[in-house]
TORPA-4810 file (N, C-alpha, C, O; in nm, 3 decimals):
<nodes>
NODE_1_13.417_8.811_9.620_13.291_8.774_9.555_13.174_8.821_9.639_13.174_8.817_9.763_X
NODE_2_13.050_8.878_9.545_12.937_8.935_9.661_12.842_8.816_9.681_12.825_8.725_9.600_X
NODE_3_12.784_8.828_9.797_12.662_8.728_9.821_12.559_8.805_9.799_12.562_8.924_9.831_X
NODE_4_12.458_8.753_9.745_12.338_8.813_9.702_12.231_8.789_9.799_12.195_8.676_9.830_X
NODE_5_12.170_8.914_9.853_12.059_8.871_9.943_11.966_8.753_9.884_11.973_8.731_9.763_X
NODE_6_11.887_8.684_9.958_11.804_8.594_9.914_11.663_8.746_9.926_11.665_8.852_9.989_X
NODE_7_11.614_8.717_9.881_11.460_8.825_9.855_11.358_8.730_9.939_11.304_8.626_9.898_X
NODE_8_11.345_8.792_10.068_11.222_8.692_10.159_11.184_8.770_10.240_11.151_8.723_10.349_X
NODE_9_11.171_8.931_10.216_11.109_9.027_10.328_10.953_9.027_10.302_10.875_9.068_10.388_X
NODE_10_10.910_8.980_10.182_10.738_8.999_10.084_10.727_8.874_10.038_10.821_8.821_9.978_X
NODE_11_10.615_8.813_10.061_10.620_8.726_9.943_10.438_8.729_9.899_10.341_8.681_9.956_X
NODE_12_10.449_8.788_9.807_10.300_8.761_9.702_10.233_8.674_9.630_10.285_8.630_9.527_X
NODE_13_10.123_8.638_9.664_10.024_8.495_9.600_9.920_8.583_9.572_9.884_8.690_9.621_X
NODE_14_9.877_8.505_9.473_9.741_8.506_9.442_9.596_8.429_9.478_9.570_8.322_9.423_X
NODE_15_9.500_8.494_9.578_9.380_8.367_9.634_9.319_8.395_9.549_9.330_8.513_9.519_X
NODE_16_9.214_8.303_9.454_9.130_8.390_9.414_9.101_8.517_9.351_9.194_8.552_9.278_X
NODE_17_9.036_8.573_9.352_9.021_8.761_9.281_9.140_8.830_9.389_9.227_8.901_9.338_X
NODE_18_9.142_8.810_9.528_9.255_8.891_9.614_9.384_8.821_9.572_9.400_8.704_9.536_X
NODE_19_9.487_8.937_9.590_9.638_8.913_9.566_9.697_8.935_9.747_9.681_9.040_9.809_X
NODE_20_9.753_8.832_9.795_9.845_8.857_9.948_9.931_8.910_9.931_9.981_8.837_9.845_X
NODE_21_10.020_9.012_9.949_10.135_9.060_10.017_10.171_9.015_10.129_10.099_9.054_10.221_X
NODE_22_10.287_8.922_10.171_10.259_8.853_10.310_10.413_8.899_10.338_10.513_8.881_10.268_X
NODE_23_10.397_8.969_10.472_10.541_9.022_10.531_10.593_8.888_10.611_10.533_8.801_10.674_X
NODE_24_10.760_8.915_10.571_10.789_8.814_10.665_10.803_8.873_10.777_10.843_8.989_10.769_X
NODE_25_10.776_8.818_10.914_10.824_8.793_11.025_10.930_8.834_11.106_10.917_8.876_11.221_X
NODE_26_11.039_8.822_11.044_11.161_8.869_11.083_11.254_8.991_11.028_11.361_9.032_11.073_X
NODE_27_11.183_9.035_10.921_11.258_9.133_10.841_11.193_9.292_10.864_11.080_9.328_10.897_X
NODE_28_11.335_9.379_10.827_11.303_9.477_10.919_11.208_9.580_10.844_11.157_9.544_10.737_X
NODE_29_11.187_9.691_10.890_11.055_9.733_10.774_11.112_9.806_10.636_11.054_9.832_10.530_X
NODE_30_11.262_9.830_10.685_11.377_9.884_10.577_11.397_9.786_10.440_11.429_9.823_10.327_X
NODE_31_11.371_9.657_10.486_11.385_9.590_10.399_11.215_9.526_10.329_11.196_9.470_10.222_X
NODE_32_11.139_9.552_10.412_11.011_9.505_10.370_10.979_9.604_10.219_10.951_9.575_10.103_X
NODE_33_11.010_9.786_10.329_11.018_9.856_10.228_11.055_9.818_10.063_10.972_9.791_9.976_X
NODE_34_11.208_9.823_10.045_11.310_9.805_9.974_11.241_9.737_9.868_11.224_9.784_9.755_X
NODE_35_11.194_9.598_9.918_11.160_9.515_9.830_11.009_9.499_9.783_10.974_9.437_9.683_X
NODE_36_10.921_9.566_9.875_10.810_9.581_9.826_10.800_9.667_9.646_10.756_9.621_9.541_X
NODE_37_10.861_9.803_9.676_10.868_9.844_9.597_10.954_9.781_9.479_10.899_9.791_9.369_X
NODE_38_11.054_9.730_9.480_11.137_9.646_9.394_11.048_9.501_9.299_11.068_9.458_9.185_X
NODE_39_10.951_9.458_9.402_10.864_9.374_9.322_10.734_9.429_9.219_10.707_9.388_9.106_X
NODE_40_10.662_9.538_9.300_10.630_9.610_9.249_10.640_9.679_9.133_10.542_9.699_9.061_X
NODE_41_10.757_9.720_9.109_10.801_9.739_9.012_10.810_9.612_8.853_10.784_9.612_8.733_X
NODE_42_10.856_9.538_8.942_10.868_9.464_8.834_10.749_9.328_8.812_10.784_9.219_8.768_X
NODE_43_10.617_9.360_8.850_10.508_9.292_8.839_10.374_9.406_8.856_10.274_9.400_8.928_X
NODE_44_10.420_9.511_8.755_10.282_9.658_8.765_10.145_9.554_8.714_10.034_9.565_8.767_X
NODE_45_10.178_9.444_8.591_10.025_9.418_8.537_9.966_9.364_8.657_9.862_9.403_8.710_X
NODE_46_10.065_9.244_8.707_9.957_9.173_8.798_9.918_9.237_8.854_9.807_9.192_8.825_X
NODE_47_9.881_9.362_8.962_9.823_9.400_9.016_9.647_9.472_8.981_9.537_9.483_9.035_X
NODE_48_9.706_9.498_8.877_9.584_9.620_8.792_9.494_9.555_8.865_9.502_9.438_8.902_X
NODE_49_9.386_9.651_8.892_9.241_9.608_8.891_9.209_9.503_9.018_9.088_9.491_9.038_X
NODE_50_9.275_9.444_9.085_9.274_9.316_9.198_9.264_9.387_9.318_9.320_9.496_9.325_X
NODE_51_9.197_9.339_9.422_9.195_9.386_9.575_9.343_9.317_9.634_9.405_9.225_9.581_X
NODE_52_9.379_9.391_9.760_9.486_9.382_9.741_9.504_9.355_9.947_9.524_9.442_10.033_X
NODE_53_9.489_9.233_9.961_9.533_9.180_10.104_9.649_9.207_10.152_9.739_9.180_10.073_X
NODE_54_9.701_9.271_10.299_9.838_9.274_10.316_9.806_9.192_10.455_9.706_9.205_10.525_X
NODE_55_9.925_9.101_10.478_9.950_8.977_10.580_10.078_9.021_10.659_10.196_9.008_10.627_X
NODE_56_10.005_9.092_10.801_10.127_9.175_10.832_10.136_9.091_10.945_10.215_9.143_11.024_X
NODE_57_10.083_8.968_10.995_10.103_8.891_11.058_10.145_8.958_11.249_10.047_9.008_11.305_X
NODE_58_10.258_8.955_11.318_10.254_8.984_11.394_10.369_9.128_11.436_10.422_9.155_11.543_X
NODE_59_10.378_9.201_11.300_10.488_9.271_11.283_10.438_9.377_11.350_10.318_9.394_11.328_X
NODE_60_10.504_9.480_11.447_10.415_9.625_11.536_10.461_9.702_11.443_10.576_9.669_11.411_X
NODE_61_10.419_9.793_11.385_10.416_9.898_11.258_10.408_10.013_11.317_10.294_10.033_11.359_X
NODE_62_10.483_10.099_11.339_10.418_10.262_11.410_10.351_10.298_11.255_10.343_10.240_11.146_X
NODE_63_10.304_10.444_11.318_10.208_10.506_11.253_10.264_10.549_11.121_10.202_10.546_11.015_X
NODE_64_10.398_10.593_11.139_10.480_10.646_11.024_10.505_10.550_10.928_10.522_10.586_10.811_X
NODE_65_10.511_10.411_10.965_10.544_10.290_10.892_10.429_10.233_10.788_10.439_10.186_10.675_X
NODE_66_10.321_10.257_10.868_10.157_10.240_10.763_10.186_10.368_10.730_10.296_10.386_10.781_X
NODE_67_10.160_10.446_10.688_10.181_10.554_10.641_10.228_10.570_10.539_10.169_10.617_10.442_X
NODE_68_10.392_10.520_10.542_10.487_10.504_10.449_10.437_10.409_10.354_10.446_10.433_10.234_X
NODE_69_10.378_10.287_10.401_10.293_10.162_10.300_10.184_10.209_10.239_10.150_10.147_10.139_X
NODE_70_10.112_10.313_10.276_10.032_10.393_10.230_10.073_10.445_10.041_10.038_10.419_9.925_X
NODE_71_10.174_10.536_10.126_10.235_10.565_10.026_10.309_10.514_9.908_10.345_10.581_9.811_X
NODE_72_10.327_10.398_9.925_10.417_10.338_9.818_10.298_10.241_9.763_10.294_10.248_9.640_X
NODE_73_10.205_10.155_9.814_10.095_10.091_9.750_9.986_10.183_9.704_9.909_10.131_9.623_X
NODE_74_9.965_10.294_9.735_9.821_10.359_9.714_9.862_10.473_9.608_9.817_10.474_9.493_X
NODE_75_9.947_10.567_9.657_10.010_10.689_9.602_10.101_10.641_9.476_10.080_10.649_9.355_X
NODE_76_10.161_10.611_9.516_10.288_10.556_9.404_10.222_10.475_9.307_10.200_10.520_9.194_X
NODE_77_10.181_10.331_9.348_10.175_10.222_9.220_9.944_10.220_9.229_9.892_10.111_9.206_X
NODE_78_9.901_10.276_9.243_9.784_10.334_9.240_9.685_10.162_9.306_9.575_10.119_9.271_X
NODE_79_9.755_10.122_9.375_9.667_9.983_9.424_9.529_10.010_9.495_9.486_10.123_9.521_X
NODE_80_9.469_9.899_9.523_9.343_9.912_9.583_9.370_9.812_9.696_9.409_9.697_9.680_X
NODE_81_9.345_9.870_9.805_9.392_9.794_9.939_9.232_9.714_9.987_9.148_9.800_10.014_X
NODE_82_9.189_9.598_9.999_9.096_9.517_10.047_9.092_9.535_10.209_8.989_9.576_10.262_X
NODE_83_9.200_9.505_10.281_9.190_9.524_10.394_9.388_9.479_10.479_9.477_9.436_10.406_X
NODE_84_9.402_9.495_10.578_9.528_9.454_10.610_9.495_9.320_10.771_9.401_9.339_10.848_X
NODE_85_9.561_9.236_10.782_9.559_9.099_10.871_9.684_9.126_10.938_9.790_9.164_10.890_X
NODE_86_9.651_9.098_11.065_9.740_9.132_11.179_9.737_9.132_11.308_9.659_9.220_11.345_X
NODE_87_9.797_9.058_11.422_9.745_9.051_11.557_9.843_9.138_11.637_9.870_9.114_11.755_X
NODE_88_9.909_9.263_11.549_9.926_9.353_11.694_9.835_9.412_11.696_9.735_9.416_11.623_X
NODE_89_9.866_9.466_11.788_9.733_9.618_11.859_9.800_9.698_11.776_9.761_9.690_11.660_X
NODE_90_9.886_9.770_11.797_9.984_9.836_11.760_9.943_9.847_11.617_9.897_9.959_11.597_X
NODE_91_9.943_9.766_11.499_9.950_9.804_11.387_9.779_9.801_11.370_9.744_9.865_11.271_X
NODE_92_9.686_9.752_11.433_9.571_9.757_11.402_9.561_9.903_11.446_9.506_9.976_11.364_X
NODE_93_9.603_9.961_11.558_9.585_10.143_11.552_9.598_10.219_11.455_9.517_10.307_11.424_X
NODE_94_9.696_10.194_11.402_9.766_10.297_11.309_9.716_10.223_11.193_9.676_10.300_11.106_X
NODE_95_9.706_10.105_11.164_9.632_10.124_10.991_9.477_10.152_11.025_9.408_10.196_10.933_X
NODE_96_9.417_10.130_11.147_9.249_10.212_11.107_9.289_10.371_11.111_9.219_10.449_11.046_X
NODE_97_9.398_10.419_11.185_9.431_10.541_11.166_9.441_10.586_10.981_9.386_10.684_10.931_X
NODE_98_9.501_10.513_10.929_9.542_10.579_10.817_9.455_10.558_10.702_9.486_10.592_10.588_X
NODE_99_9.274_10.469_10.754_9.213_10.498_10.703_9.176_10.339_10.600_9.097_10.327_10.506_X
NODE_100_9.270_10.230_10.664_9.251_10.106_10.598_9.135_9.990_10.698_9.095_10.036_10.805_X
NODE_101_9.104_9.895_10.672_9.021_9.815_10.711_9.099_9.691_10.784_9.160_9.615_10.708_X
NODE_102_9.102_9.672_10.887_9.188_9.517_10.933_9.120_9.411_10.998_9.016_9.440_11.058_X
NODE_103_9.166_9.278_10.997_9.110_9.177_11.025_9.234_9.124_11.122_9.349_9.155_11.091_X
NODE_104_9.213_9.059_11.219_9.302_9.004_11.327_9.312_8.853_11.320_9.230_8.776_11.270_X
NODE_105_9.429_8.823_11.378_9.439_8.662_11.340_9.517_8.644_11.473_9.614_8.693_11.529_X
NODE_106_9.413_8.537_11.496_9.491_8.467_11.633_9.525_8.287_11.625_9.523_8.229_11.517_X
NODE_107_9.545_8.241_11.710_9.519_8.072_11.696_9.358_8.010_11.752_9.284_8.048_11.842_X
NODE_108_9.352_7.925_11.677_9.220_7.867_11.724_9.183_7.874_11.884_9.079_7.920_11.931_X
NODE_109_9.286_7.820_11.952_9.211_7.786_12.059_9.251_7.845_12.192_9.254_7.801_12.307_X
NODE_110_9.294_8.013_12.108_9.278_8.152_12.186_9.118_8.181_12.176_9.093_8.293_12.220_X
NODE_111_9.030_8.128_12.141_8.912_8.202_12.084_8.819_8.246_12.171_8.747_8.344_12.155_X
NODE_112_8.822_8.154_12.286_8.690_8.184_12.415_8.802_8.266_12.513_8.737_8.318_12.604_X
NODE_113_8.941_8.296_12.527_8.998_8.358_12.637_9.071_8.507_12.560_9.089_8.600_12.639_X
NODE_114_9.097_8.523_12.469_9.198_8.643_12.417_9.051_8.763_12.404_8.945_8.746_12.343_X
NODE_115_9.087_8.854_12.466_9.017_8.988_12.451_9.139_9.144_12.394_9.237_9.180_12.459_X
NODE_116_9.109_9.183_12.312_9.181_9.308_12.277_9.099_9.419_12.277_8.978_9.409_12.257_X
NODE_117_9.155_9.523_12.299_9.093_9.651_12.379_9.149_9.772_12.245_9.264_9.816_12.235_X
NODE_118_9.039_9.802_12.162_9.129_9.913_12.066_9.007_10.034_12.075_8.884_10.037_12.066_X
NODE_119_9.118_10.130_12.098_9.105_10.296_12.072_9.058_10.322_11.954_9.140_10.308_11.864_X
NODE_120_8.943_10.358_11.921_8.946_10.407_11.776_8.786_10.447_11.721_8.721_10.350_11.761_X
NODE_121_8.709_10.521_11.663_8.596_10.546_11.585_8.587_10.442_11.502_8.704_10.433_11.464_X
NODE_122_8.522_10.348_11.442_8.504_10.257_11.318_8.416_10.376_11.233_8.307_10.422_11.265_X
NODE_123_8.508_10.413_11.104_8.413_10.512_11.021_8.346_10.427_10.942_8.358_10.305_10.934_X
NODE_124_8.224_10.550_10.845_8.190_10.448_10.719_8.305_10.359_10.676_8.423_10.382_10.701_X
NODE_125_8.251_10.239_10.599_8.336_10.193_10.511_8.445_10.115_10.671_8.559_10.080_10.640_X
NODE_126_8.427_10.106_10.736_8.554_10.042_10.756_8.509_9.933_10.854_8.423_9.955_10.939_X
NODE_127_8.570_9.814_10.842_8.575_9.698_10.932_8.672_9.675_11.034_8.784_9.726_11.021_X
NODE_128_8.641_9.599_11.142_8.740_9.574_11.220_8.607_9.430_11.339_8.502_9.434_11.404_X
NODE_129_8.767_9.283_11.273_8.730_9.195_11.276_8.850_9.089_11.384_8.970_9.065_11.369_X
NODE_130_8.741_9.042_11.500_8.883_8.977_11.580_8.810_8.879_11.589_8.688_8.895_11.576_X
NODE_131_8.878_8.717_11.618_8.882_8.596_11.659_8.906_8.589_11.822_9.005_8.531_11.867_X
NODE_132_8.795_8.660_11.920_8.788_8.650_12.020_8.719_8.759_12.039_8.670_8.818_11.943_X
NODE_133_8.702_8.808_12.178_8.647_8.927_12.282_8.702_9.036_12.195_8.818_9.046_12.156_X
NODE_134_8.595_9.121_12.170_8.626_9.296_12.112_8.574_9.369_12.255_8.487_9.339_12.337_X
NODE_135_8.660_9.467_12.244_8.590_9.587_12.298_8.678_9.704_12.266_8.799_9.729_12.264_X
NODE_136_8.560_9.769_12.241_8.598_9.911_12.139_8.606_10.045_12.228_8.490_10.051_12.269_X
NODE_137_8.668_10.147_12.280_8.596_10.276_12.320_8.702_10.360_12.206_8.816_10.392_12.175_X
NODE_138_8.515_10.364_12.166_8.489_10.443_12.060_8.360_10.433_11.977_8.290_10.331_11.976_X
NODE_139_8.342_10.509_11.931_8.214_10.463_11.808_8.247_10.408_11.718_8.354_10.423_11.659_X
NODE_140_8.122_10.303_11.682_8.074_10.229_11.555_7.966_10.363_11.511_7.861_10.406_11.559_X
NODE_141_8.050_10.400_11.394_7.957_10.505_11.304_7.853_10.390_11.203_7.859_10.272_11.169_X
NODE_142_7.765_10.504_11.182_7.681_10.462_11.015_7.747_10.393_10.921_7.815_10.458_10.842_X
NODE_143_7.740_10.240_10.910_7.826_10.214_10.771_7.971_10.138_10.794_8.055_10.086_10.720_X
NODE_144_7.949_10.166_10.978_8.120_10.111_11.000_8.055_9.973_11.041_7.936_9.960_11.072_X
NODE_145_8.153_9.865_11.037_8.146_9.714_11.082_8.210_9.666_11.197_8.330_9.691_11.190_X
NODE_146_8.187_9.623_11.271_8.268_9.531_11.403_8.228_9.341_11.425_8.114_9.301_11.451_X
NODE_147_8.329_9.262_11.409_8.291_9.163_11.403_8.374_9.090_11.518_8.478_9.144_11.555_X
NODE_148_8.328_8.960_11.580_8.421_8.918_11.689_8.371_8.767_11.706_8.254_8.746_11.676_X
NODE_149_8.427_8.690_11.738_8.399_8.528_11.775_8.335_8.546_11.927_8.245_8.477_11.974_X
NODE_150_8.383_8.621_11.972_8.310_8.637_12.134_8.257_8.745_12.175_8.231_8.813_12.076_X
NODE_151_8.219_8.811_12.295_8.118_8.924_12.337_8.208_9.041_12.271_8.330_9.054_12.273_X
NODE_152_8.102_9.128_12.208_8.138_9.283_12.189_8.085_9.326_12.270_7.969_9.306_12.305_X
NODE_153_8.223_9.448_12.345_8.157_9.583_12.418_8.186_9.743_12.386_8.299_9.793_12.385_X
NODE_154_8.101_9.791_12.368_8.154_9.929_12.307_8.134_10.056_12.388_8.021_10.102_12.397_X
NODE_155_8.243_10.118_12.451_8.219_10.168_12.506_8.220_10.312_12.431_8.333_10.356_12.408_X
NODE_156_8.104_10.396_12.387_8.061_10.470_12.287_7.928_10.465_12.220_7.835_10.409_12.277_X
NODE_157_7.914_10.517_12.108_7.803_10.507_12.039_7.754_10.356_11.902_7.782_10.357_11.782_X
NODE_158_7.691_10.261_11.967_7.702_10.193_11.843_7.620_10.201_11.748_7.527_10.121_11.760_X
NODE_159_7.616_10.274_11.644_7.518_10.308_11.518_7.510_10.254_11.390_7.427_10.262_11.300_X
NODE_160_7.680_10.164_11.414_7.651_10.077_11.221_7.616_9.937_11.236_7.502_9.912_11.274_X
NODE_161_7.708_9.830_11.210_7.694_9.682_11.244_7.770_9.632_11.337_7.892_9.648_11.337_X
NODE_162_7.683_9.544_11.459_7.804_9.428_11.502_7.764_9.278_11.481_7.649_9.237_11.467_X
NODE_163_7.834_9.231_11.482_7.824_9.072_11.459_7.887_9.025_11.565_8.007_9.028_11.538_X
NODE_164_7.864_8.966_11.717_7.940_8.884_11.773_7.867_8.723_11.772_7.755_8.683_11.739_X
NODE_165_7.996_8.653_11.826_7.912_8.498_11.794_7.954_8.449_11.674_7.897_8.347_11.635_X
NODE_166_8.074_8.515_11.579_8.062_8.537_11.411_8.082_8.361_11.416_7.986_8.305_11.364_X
NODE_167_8.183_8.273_11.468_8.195_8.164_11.443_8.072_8.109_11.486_8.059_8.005_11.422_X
NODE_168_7.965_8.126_11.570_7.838_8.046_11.584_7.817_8.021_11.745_7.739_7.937_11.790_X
NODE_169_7.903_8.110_11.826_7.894_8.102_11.951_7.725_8.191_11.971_7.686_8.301_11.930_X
NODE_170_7.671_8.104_12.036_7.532_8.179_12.083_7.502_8.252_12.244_7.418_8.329_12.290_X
NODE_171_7.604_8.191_12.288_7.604_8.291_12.459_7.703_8.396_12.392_7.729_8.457_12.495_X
NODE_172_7.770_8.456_12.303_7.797_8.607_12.286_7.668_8.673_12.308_7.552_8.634_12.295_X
NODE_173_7.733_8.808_12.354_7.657_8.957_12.360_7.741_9.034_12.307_7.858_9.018_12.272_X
NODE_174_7.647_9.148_12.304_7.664_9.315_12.250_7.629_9.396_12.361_7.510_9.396_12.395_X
NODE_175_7.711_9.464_12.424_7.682_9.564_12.526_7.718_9.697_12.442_7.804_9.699_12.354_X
NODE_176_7.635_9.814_12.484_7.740_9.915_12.457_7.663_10.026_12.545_7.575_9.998_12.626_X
NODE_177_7.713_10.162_12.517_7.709_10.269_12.632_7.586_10.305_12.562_7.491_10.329_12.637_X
NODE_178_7.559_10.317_12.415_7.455_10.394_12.368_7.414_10.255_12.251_7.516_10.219_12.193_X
NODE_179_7.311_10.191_12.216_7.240_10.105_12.144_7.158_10.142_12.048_7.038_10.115_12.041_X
NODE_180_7.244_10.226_11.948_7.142_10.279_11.801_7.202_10.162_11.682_7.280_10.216_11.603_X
NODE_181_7.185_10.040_11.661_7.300_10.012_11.526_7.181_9.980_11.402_7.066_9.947_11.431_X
NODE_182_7.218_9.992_11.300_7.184_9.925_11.223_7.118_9.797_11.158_7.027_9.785_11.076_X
NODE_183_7.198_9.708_11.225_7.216_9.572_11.246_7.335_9.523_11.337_7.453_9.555_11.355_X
NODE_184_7.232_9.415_11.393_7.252_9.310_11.476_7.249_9.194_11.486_7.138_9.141_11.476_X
NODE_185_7.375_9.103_11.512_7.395_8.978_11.456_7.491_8.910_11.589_7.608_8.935_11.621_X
NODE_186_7.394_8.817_11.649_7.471_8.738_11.689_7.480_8.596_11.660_7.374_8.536_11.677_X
NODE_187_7.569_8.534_11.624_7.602_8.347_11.583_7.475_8.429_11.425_7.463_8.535_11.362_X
NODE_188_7.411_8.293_11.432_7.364_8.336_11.281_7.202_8.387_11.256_7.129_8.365_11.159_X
NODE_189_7.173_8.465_11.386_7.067_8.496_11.426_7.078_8.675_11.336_7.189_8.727_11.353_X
NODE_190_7.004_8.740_11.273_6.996_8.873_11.241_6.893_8.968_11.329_6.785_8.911_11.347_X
NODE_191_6.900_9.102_11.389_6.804_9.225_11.415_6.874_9.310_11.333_6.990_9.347_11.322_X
NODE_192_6.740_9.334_11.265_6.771_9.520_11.188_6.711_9.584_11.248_6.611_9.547_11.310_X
NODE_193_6.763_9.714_11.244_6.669_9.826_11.292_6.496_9.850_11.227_6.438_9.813_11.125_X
NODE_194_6.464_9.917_11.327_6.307_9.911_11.205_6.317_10.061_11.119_6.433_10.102_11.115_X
NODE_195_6.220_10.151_11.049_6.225_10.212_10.990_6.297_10.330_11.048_6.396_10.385_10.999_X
NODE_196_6.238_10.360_11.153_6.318_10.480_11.212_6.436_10.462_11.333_6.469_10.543_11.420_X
NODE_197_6.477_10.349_11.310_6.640_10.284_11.418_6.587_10.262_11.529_6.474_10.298_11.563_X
NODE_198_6.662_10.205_11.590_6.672_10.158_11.736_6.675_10.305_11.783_6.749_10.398_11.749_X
NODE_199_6.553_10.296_11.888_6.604_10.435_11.939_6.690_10.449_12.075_6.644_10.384_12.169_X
NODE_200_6.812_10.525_12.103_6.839_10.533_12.195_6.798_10.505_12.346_6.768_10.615_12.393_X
NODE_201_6.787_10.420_12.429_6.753_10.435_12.576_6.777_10.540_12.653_6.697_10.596_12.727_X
NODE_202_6.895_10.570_12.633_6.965_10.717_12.726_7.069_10.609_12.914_7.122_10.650_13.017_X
NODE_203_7.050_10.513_12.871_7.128_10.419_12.974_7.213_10.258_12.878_7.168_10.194_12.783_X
NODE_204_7.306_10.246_12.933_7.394_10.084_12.857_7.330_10.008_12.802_7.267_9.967_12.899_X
NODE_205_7.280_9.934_12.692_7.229_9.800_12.713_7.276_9.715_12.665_7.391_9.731_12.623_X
NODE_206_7.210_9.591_12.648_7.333_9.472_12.581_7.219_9.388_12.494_7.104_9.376_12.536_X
NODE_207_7.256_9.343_12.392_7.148_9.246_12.311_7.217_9.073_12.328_7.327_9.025_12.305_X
NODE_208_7.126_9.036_12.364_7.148_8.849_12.356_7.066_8.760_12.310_6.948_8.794_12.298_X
NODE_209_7.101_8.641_12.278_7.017_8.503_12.238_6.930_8.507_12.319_6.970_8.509_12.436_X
NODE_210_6.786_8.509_12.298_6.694_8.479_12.417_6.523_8.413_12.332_6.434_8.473_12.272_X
NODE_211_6.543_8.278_12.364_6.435_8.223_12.320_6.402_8.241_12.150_6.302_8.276_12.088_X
NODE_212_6.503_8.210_12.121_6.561_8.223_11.976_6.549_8.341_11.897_6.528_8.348_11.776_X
NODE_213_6.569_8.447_11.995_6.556_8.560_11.866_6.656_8.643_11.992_6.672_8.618_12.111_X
NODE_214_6.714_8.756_11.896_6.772_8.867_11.983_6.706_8.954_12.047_6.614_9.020_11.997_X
NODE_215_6.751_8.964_12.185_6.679_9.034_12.242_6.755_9.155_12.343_6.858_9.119_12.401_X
NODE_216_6.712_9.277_12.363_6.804_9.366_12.388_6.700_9.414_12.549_6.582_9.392_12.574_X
NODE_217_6.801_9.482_12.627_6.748_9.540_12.789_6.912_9.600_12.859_7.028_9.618_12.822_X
NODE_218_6.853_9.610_12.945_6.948_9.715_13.031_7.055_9.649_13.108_7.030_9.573_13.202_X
NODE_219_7.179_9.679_13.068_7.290_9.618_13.137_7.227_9.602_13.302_7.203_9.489_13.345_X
NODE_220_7.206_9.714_13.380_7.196_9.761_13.493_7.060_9.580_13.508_7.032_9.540_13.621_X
NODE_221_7.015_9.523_13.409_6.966_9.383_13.475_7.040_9.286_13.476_7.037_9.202_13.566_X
NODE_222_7.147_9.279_13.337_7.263_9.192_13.369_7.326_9.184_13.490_7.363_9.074_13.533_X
NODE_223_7.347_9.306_13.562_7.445_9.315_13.676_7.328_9.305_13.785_7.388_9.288_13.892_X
NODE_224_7.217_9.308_13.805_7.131_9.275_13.971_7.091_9.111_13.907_7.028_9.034_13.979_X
NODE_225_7.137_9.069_13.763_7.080_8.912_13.768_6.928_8.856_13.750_6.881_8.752_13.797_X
NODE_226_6.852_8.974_13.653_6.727_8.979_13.656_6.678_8.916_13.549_6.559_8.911_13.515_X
NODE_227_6.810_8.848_13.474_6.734_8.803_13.347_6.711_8.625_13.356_6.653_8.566_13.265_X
</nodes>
């Protein structure tokens, strides 16, 4: 007599307007595969038209593996991907590699000590959101987003948005190598650029809470203690 797998590599809900894809944990990506497409198949309406969350939780994905998910949600069954959730490094590389948006998930009360360090350009259109310390080397382009519960540092050009402080921490900062963005947001304080941007300094600087408004100056005073 055969035993029938139990089906628990995917399991899909509906929040709201977004639909989850939530990987399990323990299953291998052969089988995440397998059955992604197998549900897929046999639930084409629900999807139509819905943004489409994937909950990859703490699974490391090489590049070939987003890739392959690429292909079977985007190419194949024509979905619209919202963004992907996930606390490796590892898979946050390779899905901003392949051109998707991710959000990181940690536990609460990692929030003032966990810092992650990712490689990568933020293009237009794309976010990248952690529950603790960011630091980026790379650019924040025109249009790209960076969000973090604690200090952002970018080592690169920052030219689109950052938000640190996002939960309401007000001693976050924004450092970066070059200070052109868009907008600036720390806790629930806003700076926009004025008509013609922040203009470059040509040296680091960092923007902080200061006497209730944001205020931006030269790393090189952070470090002699001048503020």
């Amino acid at each position: 007599m055969s035993i029938k797998r139990k089906s628990n590599a995917i399991e899909i809900k509906g929040f709201g307007d977004e639909i989850f894809i939530i990987f399990n944990q323990e299953s291998s990506f052969s089988d995440i595969e397998s059955e992604l497409i197998e549900k897929l198949y046999k639930s084409k309406n629900f999807f139509i038209g819905k943004p489409i969350v994937l909950d990859m939780k703490d699974h490391s994905f090489s590049y070939e593996e987003c890739l392959r998910l690429k292909e079977i949600l985007v190419d194949k069954f024509n979905l619209t991907i919202s963004h992907a959730r996930t606390n490796s490094a590892e898979t946050i590389r390779n899905i901003e590699e392949i051109g998707w948006s991710v959000e990181t998930l940690i536990q609460k009360e990692d929030y003032d000590t966990r810092t992650i360090i990712i490689r990568r350009t933020i293009r237009t259109g794309q976010k990248l959101k952690y529950e603790g310390n960011l630091v980026l080397i790379g650019d924040v382009n025109p249009g790209g987003e960076i969000i973090a519960d604690g200090d952002i540092v970018v080592f690169g050009k920052l030219r689109g948005i950052a938000h640190a402080g996002a939960n309401g921490n007000t001693s976050a900062t924004i450092t970066a190598i070059e200070l052109n963005p868009l907008q600036l947001r720390i806790a629930n304080l806003i700076r926009y650029a004025p008509n013609s941007g922040f203009e470059p300094a040509g040296a680091p600087e960092f923007a902080m809470i200061k006497e209730g408004n944001i205020a931006i100056d030269f790393v090189d005073k952070l470090k002699r203690g001048d503020l």
